[in-house]
C-alpha positions in Angstrom: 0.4 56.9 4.3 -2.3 56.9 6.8 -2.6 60.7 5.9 -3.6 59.2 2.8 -6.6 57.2 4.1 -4.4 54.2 4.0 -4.6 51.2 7.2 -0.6 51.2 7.6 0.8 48.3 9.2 4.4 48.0 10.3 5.4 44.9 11.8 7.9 45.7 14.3 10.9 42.7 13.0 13.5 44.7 15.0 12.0 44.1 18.3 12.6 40.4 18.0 14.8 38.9 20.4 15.8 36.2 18.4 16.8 37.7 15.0 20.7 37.4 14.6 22.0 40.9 13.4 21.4 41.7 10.5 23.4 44.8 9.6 25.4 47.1 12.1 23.9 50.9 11.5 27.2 52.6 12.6 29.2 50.9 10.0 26.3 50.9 7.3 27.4 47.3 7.2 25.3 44.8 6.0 24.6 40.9 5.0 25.7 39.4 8.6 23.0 37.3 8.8 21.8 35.9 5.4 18.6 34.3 6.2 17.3 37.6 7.6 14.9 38.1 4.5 13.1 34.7 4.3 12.2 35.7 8.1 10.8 39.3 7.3 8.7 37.6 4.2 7.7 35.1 6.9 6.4 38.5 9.0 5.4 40.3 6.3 3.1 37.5 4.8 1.4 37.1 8.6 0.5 40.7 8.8 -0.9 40.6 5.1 -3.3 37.8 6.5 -4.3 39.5 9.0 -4.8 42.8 7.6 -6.8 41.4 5.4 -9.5 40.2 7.9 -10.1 43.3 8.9 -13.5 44.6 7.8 -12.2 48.4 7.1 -9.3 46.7 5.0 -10.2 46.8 1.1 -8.6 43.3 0.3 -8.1 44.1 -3.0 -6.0 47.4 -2.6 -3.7 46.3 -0.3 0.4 48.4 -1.2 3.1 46.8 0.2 6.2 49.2 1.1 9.4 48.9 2.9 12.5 50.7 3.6 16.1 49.1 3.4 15.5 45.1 4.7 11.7 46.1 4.4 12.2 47.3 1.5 14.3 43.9 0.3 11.5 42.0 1.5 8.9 44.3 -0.6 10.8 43.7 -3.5 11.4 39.8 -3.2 8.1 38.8 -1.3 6.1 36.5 -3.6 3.1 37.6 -5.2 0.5 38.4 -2.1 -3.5 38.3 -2.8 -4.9 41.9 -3.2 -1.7 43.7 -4.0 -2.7 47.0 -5.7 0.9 48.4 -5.8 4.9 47.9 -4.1 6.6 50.6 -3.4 10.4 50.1 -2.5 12.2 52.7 -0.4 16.4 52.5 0.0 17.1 49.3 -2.5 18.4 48.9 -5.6 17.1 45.4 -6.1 20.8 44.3 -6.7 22.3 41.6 -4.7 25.1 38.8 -4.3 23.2 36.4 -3.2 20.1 34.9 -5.7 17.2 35.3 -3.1 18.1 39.1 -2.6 17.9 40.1 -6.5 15.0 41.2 -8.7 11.3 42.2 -8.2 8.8 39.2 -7.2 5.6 40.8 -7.5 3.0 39.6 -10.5 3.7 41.0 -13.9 0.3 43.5 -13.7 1.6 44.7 -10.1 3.0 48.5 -10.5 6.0 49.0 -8.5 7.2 52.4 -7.3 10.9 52.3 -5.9 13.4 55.2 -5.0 16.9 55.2 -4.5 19.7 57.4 -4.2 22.2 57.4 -6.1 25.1 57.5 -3.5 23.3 56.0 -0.9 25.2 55.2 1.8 24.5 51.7 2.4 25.2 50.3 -0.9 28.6 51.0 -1.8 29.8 47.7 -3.2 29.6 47.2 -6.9 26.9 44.0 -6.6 24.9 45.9 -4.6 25.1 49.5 -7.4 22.0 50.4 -9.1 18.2 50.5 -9.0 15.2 48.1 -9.4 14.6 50.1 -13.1 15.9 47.1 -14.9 13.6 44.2 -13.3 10.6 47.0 -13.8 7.8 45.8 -16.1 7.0 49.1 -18.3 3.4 48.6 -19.1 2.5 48.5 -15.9 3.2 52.6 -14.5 6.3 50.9 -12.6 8.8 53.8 -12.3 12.6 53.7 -10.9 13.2 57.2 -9.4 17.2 57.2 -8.6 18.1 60.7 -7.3 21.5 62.0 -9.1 21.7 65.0 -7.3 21.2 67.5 -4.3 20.9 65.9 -1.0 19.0 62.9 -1.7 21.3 61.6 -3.8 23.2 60.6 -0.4 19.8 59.7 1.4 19.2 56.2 2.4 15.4 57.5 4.2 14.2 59.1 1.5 11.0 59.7 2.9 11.8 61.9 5.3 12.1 64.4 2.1 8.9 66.3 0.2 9.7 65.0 -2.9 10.1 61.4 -3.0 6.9 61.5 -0.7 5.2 63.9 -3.5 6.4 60.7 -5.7 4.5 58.3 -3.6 1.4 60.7 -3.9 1.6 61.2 -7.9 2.4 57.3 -7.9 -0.6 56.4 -5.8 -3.0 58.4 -7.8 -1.8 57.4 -11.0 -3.3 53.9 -9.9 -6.6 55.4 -8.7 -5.5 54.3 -5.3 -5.8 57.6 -3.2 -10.0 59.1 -3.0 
């Protein structure tokens, strides 16, 4: 993204000492701690403050993105001033538990999220899916589940060239890249 022109901020949630485990990355084993959400909206909020007061920040074309919990906490943050665009990297915006499900952003927000289809991480038929279905469709939201090839087993789907060319075509459809 910064390649972009974009001020990328990433706050670091992982580094906290006292954040219970969330998931076990060996295993691909998730929900251990429940309330692990509510704190990264907690972080997430903060740095959108701040970012915000930063004079080579445009307030008012600010994209929030995550991948896996960050992307979790992308989809179910509440609305945040400025938010241009959400882009959602690694969940299907299916859950269990209530707080976990859905999109949060404003109705007018466009929301960009990618998913493969066999992900690893998201074997469990609560968890099956993609955010397509809480997508508003007048607003250039787009649910990009890859059936086939190698990202259909990617959870990091960015590390590819063509989800990031998604991001790019996604990003200029909103006038959002100069």
């Amino acid at each position: 993204m910064s390649n972009l022109g974009f001020v990328v901020a990433a706050p670091a949630s992982f580094a906290r000492k006292k954040y219970a485990q969330s998931c076990d990355t060996k295993t691909n084993n998730a929900d251990l701690f429940r309330d692990v959400i509510r704190l990264r909206q907690n972080d997430a909020a903060y740095a959108l403050r701040q970012l915000r007061k930063l004079p080579y920040v445009d307030p008012n074309k600010i994209v929030i993105m995550g991948l896996s919990q960050g992307a979790v906490t992308t989809a179910t943050l509440r609305p945040q001033p400025g938010e241009a665009a959400r882009i959602i990297e690694g969940w299907t915006c299916h859950a269990g538990w209530q707080e976990y499900k859905g999109l949060k952003a404003k109705a007018s927000t466009p929301v960009l999220s990618l998913i493969g289809e066999l992900d690893p991480w998201y074997k469990t038929k609560w968890v099956k899916g993609d955010c397509g279905r809480y997508m508003r469709k007048n607003n250039a939201s787009r649910s990009v589940v890859y059936r086939s090839g190698r990202l259909m087993k990617e959870h990091e789907l960015l590390d590819h060239g063509q989800p990031r060319k998604e991001v790019v075509q996604f990003l200029n459809s909103l006038g959002l890249i100069e």
